[in-house]
Structure formats: structure tokens, C-alpha cells
C-alpha positions in Angstrom: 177.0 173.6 36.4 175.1 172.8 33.7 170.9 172.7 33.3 171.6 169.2 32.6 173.7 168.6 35.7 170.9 170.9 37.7 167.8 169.2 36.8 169.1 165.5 37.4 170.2 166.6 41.2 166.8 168.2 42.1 165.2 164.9 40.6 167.2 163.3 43.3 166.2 165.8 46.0 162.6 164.6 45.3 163.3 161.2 45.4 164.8 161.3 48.8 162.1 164.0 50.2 159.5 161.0 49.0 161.4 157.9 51.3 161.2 160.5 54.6 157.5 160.9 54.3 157.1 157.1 54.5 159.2 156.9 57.9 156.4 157.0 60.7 156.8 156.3 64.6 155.6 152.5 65.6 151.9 152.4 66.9 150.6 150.1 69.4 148.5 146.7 68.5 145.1 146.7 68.3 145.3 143.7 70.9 146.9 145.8 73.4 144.2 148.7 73.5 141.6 145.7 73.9 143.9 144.5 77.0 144.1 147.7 78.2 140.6 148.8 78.7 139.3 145.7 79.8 141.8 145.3 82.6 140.3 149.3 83.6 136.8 147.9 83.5 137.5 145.1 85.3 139.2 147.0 88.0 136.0 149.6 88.8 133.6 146.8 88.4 135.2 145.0 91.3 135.4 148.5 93.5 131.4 149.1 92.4 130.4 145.3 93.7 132.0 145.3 97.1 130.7 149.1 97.2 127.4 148.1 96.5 127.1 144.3 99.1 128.9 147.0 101.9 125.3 149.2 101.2 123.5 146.2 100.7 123.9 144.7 104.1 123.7 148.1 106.1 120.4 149.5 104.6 118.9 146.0 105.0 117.7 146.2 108.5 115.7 149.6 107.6 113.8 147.9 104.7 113.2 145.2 106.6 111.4 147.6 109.5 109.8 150.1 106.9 108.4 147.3 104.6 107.2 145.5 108.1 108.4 141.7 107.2 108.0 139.0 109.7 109.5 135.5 110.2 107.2 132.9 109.9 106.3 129.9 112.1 107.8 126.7 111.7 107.9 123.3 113.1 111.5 122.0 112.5 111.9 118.0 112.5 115.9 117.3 112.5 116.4 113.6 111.4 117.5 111.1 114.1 121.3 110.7 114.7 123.0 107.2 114.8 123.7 106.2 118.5 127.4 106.0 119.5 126.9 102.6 120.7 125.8 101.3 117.4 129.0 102.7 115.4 132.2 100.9 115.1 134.5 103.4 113.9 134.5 107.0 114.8 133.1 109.7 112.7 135.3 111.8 112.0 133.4 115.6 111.5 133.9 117.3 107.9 132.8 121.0 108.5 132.9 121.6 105.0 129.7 119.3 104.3 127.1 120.8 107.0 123.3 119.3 106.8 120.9 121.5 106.7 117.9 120.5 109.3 114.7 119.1 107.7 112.0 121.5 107.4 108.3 121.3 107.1 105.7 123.2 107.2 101.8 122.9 108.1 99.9 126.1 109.2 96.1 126.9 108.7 96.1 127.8 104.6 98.3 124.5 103.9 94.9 123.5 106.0 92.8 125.0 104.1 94.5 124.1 100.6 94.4 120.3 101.8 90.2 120.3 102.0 89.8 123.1 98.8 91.6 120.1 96.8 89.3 117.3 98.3 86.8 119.6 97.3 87.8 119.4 93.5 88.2 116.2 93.4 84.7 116.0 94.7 83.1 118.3 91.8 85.2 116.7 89.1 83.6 113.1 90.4 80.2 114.4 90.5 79.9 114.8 86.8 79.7 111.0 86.8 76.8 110.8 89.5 73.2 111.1 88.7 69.8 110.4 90.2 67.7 106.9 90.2 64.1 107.2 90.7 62.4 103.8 90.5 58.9 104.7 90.3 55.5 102.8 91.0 52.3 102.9 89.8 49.3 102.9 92.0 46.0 104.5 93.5 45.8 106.9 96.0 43.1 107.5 98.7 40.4 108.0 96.4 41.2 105.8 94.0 43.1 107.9 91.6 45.8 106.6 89.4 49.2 107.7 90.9 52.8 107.5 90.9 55.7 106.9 94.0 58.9 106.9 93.4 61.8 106.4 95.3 65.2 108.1 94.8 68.7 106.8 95.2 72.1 107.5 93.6 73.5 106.3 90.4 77.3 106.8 88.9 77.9 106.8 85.2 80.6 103.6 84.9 80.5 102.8 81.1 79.6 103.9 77.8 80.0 102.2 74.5 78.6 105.0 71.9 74.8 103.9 72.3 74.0 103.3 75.7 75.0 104.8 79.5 75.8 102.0 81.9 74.6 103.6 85.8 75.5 101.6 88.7 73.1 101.7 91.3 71.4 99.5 94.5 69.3 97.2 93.4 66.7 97.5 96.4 65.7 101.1 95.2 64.4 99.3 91.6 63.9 95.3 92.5 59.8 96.3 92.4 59.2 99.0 90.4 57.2 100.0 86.6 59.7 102.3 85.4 63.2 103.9 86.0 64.1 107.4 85.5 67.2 108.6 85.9 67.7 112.6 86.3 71.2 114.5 85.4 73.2 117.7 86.5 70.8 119.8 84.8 67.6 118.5 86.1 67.2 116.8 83.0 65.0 113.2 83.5 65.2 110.3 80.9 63.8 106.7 81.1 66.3 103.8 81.9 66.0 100.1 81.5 67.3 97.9 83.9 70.9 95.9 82.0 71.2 93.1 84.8 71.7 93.1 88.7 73.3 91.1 91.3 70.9 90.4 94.8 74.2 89.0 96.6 75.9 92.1 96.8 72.5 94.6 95.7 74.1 95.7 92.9 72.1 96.5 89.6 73.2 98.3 86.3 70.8 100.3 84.5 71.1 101.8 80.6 69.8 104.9 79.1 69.5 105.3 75.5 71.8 108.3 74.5 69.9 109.4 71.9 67.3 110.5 74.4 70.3 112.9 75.8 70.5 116.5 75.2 73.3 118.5 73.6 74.0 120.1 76.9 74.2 116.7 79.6 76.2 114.5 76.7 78.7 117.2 76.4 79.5 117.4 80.8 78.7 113.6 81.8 81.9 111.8 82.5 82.2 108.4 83.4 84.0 107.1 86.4 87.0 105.2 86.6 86.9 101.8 88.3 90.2 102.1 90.5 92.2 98.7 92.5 91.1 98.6 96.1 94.3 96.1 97.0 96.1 99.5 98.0 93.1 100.4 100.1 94.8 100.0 103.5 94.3 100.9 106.9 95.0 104.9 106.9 94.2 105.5 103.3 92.6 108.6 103.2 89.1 108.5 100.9 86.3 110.2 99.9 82.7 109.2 100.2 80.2 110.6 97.6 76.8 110.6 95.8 74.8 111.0 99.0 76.8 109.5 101.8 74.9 111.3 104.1 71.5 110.8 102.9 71.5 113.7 100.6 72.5 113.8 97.0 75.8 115.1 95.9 76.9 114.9 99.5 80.7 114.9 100.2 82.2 112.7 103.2 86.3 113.0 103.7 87.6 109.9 106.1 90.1 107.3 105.8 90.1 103.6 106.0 90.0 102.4 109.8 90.2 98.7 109.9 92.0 95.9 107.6 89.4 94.2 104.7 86.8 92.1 105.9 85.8 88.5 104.3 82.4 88.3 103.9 81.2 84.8 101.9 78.3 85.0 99.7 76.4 82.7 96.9 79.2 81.4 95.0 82.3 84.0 96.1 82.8 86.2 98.8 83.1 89.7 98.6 85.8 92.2 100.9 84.4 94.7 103.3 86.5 97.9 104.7 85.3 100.5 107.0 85.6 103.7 107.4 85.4 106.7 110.4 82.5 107.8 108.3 78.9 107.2 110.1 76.8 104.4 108.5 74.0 106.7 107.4 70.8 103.8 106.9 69.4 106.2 103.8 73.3 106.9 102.6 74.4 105.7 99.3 77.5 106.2 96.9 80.8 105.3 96.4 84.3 105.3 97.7 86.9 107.0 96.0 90.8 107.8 96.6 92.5 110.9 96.4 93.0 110.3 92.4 89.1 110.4 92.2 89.1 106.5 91.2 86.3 104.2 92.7 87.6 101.7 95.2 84.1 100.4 97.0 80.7 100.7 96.8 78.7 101.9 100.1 76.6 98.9 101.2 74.4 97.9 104.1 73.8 94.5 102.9 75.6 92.8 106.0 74.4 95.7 108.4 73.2 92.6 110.4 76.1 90.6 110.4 78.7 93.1 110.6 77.9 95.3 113.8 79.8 98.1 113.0 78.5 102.2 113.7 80.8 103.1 111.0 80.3 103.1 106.7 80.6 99.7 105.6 82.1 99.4 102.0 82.4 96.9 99.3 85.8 97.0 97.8 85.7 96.8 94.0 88.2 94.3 93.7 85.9 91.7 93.9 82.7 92.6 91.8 84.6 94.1 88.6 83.6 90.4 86.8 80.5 90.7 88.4 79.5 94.0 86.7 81.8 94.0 83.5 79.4 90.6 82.6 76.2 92.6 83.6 76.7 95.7 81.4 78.6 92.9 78.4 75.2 90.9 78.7 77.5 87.8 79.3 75.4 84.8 81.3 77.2 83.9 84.6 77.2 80.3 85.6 74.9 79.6 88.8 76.2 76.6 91.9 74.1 77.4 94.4 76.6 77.2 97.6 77.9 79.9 100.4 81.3 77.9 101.3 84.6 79.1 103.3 88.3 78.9 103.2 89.3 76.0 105.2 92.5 77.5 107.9 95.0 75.2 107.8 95.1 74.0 110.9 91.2 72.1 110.8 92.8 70.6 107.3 94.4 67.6 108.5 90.9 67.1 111.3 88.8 66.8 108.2 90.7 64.9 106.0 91.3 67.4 103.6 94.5 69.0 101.6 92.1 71.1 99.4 88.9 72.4 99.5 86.3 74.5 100.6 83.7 74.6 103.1 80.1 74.5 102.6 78.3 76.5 104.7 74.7 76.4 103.3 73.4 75.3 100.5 71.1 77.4 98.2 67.3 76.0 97.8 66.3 75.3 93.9 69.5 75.7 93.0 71.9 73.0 90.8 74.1 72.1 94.1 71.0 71.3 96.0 70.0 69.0 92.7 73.2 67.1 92.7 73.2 66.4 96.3 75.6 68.6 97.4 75.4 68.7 101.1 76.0 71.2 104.3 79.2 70.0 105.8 80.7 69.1 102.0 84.0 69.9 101.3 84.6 70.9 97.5 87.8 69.3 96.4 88.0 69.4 92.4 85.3 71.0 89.3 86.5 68.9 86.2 89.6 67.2 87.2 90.7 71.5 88.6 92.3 71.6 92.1 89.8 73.6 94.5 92.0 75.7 96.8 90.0 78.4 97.8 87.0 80.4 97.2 88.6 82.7 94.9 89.8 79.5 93.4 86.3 78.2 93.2 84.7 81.9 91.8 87.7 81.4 88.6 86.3 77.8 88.0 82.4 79.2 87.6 83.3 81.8 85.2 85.0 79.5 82.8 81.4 77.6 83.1 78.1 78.3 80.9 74.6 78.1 82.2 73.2 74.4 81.6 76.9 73.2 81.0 77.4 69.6 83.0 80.7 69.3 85.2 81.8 66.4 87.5 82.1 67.9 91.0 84.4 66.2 93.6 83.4 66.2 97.0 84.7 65.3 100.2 81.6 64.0 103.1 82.2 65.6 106.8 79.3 64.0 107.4 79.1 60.6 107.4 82.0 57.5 108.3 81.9 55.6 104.9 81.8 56.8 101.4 83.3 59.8 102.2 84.6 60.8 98.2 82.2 61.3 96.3 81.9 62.9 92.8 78.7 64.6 91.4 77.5 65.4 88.3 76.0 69.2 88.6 74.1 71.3 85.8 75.2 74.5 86.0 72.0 77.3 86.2 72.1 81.0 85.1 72.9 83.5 87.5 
């Protein structure tokens, strides 16, 4: 054989040893190594969980007795099942939807937790109260110069950037040199007196706030007028200021009795009483559980309403009253206390419309214009009288010493009986 011959076949030899080092045995996917150790993983997590709830619910007894745990008290109310008489088709039970009895619970800190919120609300609100002193000058018993003063409570009920607006009782300050109104901090400033009303014994006051400090402008708060229409029967309410004589006194009650019509110069105001005793030197106001005023303690009717429980004025009524006072707006003046008419005396006297009159105020415009005890009031200016809330909306649309053609109808007398006066409205 030739070298030729030689070299060309160990070429070949090498070519072939080349292609059987290429030739490897098939491997398994990457995909089925994934499969197969999750499926392992799977497997032992399953054994360890029902391993684990098996110890679980066998050592659970022991921590129970070591760690000393104990069932609690409860009241359980289960909600009324409908009788079988009332049901028309017969229930058929589903054991796959099971109620679960209604539960509720009321033990000594739910107690507890109920008064340390009525509490709260009671410090919040008592940022707005402050104390009225209406003092007067006079001599004593050796004829030295000196001051008395009377205190009473005041609540902070508006504030337009200049000037504080206090409510307070009118009584305390109707005769008096000077007003003096003393903060949180002990801290006294001089108030003028903005307006009052004698029907109700209601007066705002104003202090200046420049003659605030710092310290009182940065705490007072003023309170929020609230709607007494949802002040029922039951409504649970706090009394504050100094309900009980004393100030920043806190009274808790609830509303005992439905609202009370009480008819004074002009309108009538709405009364509600409380379990709360009628303290004669208590003062304040009436708020709800969202620390909002709904009524003002009062004991202006003490001797028409006989009554050993707080007497209130519910707000409702006197908002127009006092917005005008602290806006400086003049109020309109009649001069009569009348009544709703009940519809069954309507058709006796005559009347569709109308109010009452029950007195008539001396010096005033209705006593001027002839208005008389016994009058019905049918129309003001061509508007249909209906009732004395009716009657109140009328006045306010009215200025002082603005003339208005009053219709009236005469209980009193067998001929004549429409009349129409002209009245000239006074100031309030």
C-alpha cells in the first residue's frame, strides 16, 4: 500500500471517530424536572398540614388550662321565628344555609365606655361655654363705692373675625353697668350687650377680640346650632354649662315627654322636658350625642308649666330670633299673644283661617289699630293667615314703621264682624 493510499484512510478514520463523539443518550426536559419536584413538595406539604391540625387540636385543651382563658358572658337575643299559622307554603329546611343567632353584648366596661364618651363630648362642648358676670355699681354699708355682680353662663355661638357673639339669659344683665365675661383660663374681658329677646329671656352679648389673648383665641370654639325636630321622646341628651347650678356642670338624661306649645308675643316657642331636675339657679344648654345645641334651659314658663323636671326651649324656633340679634337686623313688632284655632271650633266661629287672639300687648301697634281680645287674624296684606308659624313668616318679611292692611274676623260682636285694619308695624 502506498503512503498515499495510507494517509487518505487514516484521514477517514478521523472523520468517523469525530461523528461518534457527537452521538449522546437523550436527556430529560427541563419541564419534566419542574413537574417532578413540585409534585414531591406537594405530597410532604399535605402529610406536614394534617400532621400539624392532628397536634393542633390535641395540645389545645392544655394551652387553654395553662394560659387560664375563660368564656365570657353573654346575653344571646335569637330573632323571632314566623308563626306556622301565618305561612302558606311550607318551609322546606336547607341545612346548608344555617343562621347564626344574634349576639350582643353589654357588660360593665361597655358601661363604662358609654359615660367616658358622654364625658368627651362634654369637654369638647365646654370650650364654647364661658362665664357672664353682669355687674352693678353701688355703695355699701358705709357708703363706699362698690361693685355686685351676678354670674351666669354664656356659650360662644358666632364669630365673624371681629367680634364673639355669647348667648346668654337675659335676666342675669337686663339691669346692670357693665358685663364681663371670663374664659377657660380665668381670663375676664368687658362685653357689650348686641340685642335681647324678653319673650323667651334670651340676650346676645359681643366681646371685642382684640381684647383676647393669644392663648383663649387659639382654644375657644364656637358651638354648633343643631335641629331640635329629631328631638323626640327617648333621645338621649346632655345638659351643660351649669345645669346644676354650678359652672361647667355636666347632666346626662333623655327627652321624657313630646314638645310643648307655648304662645308668646308674636310666635310661640316649643318646650321639651327632660328627667333632669329643674335646678331654679341651673342654666345652659341642651345638646345631642353629636355635641350640637338643640334647646336652651329656661324657666320662663316655670309658672305655667308645672313640671319638677328641666324645662327646655327647643332651638328650632328662636334661630331667626337670634341670627337677626347678632346680624343687627330690626324685627317687626304686632303686639298680640294668639293661638292655633283646632279645627273643630273653626266652623263655631265662623272662621276657615285664622288665629286666635289671646291678649293683646299694651302700647303696642295692635292695641293702636284696634285689634281686639277675641279677634281672629284672617289675612296681613292680601297673605292667608293659617297659623301662628304662618303669622311669625308674615312679621319677618315686615320693617319697623312699615303700614300693612290687617284682616280681621270679630268674635265679639253680631254685626260688622270683617273688619280690616290698618296697623304700623313697631320695632321689636
Amino acid at each position: 500500500m502506498s503512503n498515499e493510499e495510507k494517509q487518505e484512510l487514516q484521514m477517514n478514520d478521523e472523520k468517523r471517530a469525530f461523528i461518534r463523539e457527537q452521538i449522546v443518550p437523550k436527556r430529560r426536559s427541563a419541564l419534566k424536572r419542574f413537574m417532578g419536584s413540585a409534585w414531591k413538595t406537594s405530597v410532604l406539604a399535605i402529610i406536614f398540614g394534617v400532621v400539624g391540625s392532628f397536634a393542633f387540636c390535641a395540645m389545645s385543651p392544655y394551652f387553654d388550662e395553662v394560659l387560664g382563658k375563660e368564656e365570657e358572658d353573654t346575653v344571646v337575643f335569637v330573632q323571632p321565628t314566623q308563626s306556622p299559622a301565618a305561612t302558606t307554603k311550607p318551609v322546606e329546611e336547607d341545612d346548608s344555609k344555617v343562621q347564626e343567632p344574634v349576639q350582643a353584648v353589654f357588660d360593665l366596661d361597655s358601661y363604662k365606655e358609654a359615660y367616658q364618651l358622654m364625658k368627651d363630648i362634654a369637654d369638647e362642648f365646654n370650650h364654647s361655654i364661658v362665664t357672664v358676670s353682669g355687674v352693678q355699681s353701688g355703695v355699701d354699708w358705709f357708703d363706699n363705692p362698690a361693685e355686685a355682680s351676678d354670674a351666669d353662663c354664656g356659650v360662644i355661638i358666632a364669630d365673624n373675625g371681629k367680634e364673639l357673639f355669647i348667648l346668654t339669659s337675659y335676666k342675669k344683665i337686663s339691669q346692670v353697668n357693665h358685663i364681663q365675661v371670663t374664659f377657660e383660663n380665668n381670663e375676664t374681658v368687658e362685653a357689650t350687650l348686641q340685642g335681647k329677646d324678653k319673650d323667651t329671656n334670651i340676650a346676645v352679648i359681643a366681646v371685642d377680640q382684640e381684647n383676647l389673648s393669644k392663648e383663649i383665641q387659639k382654644k375657644l370654639q364656637v358651638a354648633v346650632i343643631g335641629d331640635s325636630y329629631y328631638a323626640q321622646k327617648g333621645t338621649p341628651i346632655l345638659a351643660l354649662g351649669n345645669p346644676t347650678g354650678y359652672m361647667y356642670s355636666m347632666e346626662i338624661g333623655m327627652i321624657t315627654g313630646d314638645e310643648m306649645e307655648q304662645y308668646i308675643t308674636d310666635t310661640m316657642v316649643e318646650l321639651f322636658s327632660m328627667d333632669i331636675d329643674a335646678v331654679d339657679e341651673g342654666a345652659g344648654v341642651i345638646v345631642d350625642l353629636e355635641g350640637n345645641i338643640i334647646g336652651f334651659i329656661t324657666h320662663q314658663f316655670d309658672g305655667e308649666i308645672k313640671n319638677s323636671m328641666c324645662t327646655a326651649i327647643a332651638v328650632n324656633r328662636v334661630k331667626s330670633t337670634i341670627e337677626r340679634i347678632i346680624n343687627g337686623t330690626p324685627r317687626a313688632y304686632f303686639g298680640v299673644v294668639a293661638s292655633n284655632i283646632p279645627e273643630k271650633y273653626k266652623k263655631s266661629l265662623g272662621a276657615k283661617h285664622g288665629i286666635y287672639v289671646m291678649e293683646v300687648v299694651n302700647d303696642s301697634p295692635a292695641l293702636d289699630a284696634g285689634i281686639q281680645v277675641g279677634d281672629i287674624i284672617t289675612d296681613i296684606n292680601d297673605t292667608e293667615i293659617s297659623s301662628i308659624s304662618n303669622f311669625n313668616g308674615a312679621l319677618l318679611s315686615l320693617k319697623p314703621k312699615e303700614e300693612v292692611l290687617v284682616k280681621v274676623l270679630r268674635t265679639t260682636q253680631a254685626e260688622n264682624k270683617e273688619k280690616t285694619l290698618t296697623i304700623v308695624m313697631g320695632k321689636k
